[in-house]
C-alpha positions in Angstrom: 0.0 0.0 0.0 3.1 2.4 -0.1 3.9 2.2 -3.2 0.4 2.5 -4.3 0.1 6.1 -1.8 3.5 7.1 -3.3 2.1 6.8 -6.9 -0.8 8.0 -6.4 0.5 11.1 -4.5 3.2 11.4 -7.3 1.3 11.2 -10.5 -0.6 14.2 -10.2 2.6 15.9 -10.0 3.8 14.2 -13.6 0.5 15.0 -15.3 1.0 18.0 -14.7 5.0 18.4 -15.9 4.1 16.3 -19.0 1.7 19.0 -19.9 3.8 22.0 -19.0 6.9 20.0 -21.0 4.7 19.3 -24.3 2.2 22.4 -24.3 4.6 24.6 -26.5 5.3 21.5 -28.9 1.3 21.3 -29.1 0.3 24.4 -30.0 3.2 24.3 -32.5 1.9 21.2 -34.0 -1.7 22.4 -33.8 -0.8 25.6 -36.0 0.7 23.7 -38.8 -1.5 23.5 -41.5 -1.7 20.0 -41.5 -4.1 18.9 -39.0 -2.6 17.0 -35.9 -5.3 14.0 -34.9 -6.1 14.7 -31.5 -4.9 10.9 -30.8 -1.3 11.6 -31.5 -1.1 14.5 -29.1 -2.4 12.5 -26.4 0.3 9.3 -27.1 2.7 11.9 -27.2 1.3 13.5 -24.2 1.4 9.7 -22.4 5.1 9.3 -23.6 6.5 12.3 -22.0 4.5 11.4 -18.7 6.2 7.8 -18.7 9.5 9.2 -19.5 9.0 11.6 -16.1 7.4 8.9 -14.3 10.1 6.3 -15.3 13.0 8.4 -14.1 11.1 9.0 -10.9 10.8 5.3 -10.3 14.0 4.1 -11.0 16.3 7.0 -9.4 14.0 8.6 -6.7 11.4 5.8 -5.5 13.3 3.7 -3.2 16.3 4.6 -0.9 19.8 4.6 -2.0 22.7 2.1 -1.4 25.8 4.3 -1.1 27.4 2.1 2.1 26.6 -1.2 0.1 30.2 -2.7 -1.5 30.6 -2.4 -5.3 30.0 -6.5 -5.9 26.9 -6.1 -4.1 25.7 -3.6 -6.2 26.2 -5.5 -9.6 24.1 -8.6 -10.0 26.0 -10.1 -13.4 24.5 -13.5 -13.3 21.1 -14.2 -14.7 18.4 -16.0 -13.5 19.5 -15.4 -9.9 16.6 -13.1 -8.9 14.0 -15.5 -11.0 15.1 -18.4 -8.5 15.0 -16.0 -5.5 11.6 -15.5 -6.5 10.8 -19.3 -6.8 12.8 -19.8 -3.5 11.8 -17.3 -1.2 9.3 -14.7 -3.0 6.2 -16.5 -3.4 6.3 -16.5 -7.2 7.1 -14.9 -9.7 4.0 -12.8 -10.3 4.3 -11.8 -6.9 8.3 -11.0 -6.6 9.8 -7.2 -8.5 10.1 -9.7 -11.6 7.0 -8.9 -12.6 7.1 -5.0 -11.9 10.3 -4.6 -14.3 8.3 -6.4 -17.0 5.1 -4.1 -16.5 6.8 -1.1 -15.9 8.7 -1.2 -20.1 5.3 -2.4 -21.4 3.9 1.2 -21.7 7.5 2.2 -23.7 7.2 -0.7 -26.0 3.8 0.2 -26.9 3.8 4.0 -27.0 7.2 4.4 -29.0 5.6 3.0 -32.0 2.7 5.3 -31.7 4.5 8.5 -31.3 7.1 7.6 -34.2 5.9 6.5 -37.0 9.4 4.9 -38.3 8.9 2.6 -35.4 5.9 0.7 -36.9 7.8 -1.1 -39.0 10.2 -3.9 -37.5 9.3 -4.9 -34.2 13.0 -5.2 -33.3 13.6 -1.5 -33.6 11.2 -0.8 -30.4 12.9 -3.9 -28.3 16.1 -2.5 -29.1 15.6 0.8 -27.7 13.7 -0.7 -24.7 16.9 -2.7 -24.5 19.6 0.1 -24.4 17.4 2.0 -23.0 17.2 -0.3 -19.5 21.1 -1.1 -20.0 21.8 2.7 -19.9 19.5 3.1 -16.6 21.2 0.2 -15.0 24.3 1.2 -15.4 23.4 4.4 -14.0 22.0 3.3 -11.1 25.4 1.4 -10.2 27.4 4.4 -10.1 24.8 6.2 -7.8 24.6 3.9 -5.5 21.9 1.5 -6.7 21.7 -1.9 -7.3 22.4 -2.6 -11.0 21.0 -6.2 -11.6 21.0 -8.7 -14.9 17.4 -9.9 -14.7 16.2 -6.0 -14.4 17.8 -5.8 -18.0 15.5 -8.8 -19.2 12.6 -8.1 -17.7 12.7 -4.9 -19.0 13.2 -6.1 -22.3 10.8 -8.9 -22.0 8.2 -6.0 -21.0 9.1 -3.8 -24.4 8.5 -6.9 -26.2 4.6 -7.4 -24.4 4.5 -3.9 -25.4 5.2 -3.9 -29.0 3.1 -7.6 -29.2 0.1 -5.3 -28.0 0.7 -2.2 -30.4 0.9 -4.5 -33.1 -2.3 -7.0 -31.9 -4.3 -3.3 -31.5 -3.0 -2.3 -34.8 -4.5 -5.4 -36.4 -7.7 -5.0 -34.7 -7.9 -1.6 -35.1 -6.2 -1.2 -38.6 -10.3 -0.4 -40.5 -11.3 2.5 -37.9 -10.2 5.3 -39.5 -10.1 7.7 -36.2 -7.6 5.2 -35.1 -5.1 5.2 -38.1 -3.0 7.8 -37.1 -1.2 5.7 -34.2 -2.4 2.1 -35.4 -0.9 2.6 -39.2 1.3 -1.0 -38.4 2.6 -2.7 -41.6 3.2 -6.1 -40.3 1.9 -9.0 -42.1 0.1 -12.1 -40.8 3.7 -14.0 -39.4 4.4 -10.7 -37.9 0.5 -11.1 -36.1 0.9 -14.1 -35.2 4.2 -13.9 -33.4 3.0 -10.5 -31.8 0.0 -13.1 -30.5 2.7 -15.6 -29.1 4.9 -13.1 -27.6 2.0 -11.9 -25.5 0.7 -15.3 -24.5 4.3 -16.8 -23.4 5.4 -14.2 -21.3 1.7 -14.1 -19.8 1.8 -17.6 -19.6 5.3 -18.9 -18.4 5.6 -16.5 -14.9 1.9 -19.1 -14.3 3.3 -22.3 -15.5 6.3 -21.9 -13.3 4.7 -20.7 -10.0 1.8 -23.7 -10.6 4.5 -26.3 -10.7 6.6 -24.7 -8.0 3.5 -24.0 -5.8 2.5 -28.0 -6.6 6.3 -29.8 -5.9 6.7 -30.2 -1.7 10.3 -28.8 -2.1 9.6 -26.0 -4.8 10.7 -25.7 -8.3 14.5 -25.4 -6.4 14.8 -27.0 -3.1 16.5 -24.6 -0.8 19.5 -26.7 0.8 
């Protein structure tokens, strides 16, 4: 319930900074002579807002780490917080793992829909959600923060659920016209179909595993 007060305390406070930030780009947009659908001012309203909101999370939400030593500040070795989770967490839909996944969805949907180069190669969007998580881990090691390997692919993992759903909403949305300025996605039926898969196994897998792990007496990985 903390977290949920911060945000909600917090996100006012971004609302408002998005606007403030993209006002003079709006009413430059809005006086071209070209019309500017009223949809892509609000994605690119949304992406500024995340971009605030993402810093805010991962630099200012949760104390710092300055006395802890350097090695225990960089978690190389992957898989070791998804068999924390198993071990100790009660899950993985229940652990952080979960949270670094949801918390890239929004980018991997909304960069597509702000730039329209985006729509075309999925792996374009995954990359930038990719770099874009290496760059804030490796940040938050030299301030003080843990900088962990499994943060980097569950943020990746959740710009991949995010691009899977632009393009799913794109297909579905691709013969309403008041929706073609953001869903305008040019990917053919393999591209559909893989979007389709990418969103049910990373739904599906975190539910497999904590089933099978919830149903063995000693766990997925016995502790000891």
């Amino acid at each position: 319930m903390t977290y949920l007060y911060d945000a909600l305390t917090v996100l006012p406070l971004i609302a408002l900074a998005a606007a403030l930030l993209y006002l003079p780009a709006a009413i430059v947009l809005h006086a071209r002579k070209k019309p500017y659908p009223f949809l892509r001012h609000l994605a690119n309203y949304v992406l500024i807002g995340y971009f605030l909101a993402l810093v805010y999370v991962t630099f200012f939400w949760a104390p710092r780490s300055a006395a802890m030593p350097l090695s225990a500040r960089l978690h190389l070795v992957p898989g070791d917080s998804f068999l924390y989770a198993l071990q100790y967490d009660g899950g993985l839909w229940s652990s952080q793992i979960m949270w670094n996944v949801c918390l890239f969805m929004p980018l991997g949907g909304l960069l597509p829909c702000v730039f329209s180069p985006l729509r075309k190669g999925a792996w374009k969007t995954v990359l930038i959600c990719l770099l874009l998580s290496l760059c804030i881990e490796t940040a938050q090691f030299f301030i003080g923060r843990v900088a962990d390997m499994d943060d980097l692919i569950c943020n990746t993992l959740g710009g991949v659920f995010g691009r899977a759903l632009y393009t799913v909403c794109a297909w579905g949305f691709r013969k309403v016209r008041f929706t073609g300025s953001i869903f305008e996605d040019n990917a053919r039926t393999a591209g559909h179909i893989g979007a389709i898969a990418a969103m049910v196994l990373i739904l599906l897998v975190p539910s497999v595993l904590d089933l099978i792990n919830a149903a063995l007496p000693g766990g997925l990985f016995p502790v000891g």
